[in-house]
N, C-alpha and C positions, 0 to 999 in steps of 0.2 A: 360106246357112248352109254351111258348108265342116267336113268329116269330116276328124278326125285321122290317120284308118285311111287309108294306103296302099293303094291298087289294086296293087302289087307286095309287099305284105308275106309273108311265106314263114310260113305254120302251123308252129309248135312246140309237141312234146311230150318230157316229158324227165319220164325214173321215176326216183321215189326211192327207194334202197335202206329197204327195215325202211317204205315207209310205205303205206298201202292205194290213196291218188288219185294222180296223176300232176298236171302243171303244165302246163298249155295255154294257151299265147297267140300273137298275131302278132308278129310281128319283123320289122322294117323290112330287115332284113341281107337279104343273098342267102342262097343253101342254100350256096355255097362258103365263105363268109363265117362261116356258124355253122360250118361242118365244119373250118375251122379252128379257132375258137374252141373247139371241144369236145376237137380231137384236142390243140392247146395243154394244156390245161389237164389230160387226162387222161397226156400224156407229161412235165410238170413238177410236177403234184401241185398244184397253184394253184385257184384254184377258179374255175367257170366264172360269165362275168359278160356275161349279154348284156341288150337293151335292148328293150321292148316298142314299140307303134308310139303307144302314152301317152306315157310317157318313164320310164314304171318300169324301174328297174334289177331283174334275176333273180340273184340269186348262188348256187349252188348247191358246195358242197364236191365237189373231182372224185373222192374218192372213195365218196362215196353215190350215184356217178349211177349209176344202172341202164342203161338205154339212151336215146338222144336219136333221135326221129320227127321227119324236116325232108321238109315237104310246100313243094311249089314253089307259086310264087303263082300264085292261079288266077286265067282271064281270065273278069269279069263279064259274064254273059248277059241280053239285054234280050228279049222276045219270051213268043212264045207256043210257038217252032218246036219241032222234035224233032228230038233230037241223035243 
């Protein structure tokens, strides 16, 4: 059985202005990859448009975006050890 989810997918969160939850998901992108894609869209007014590791599309207006949280992908631990 084979997982959608990427072993490199980078954790995203991105706040929306006026709303109380925020938008959490994986994204296959790198962290430079969305930091383009966020600084794009916040310097042309476009609206930012990136892709989960589903294939759901996120579109968010760039200017309701509050701030955008890009966690690098973490490497999976098998074990019992201590880190």
């Amino acid at each position: 059985m084979s997982s959608k989810k990427s072993e490199k997918a980078s954790k995203v969160r991105i706040s929306i202005t006026n709303v109380g939850s925020e938008l959490s998901f994986q994204c296959s992108s790198s962290p430079a990859e969305i930091k383009a894609a966020v600084t794009a869209a916040l310097t042309s007014a476009a609206p930012l448009v990136l892709q989960d590791v589903v294939g759901n599309e996120i579109i968010v207006p760039a200017d309701k975006i509050g701030y955008v949280e890009i966690g690098e992908p973490a490497e999976r631990r098998v074990g019992f050890g201590v880190a």
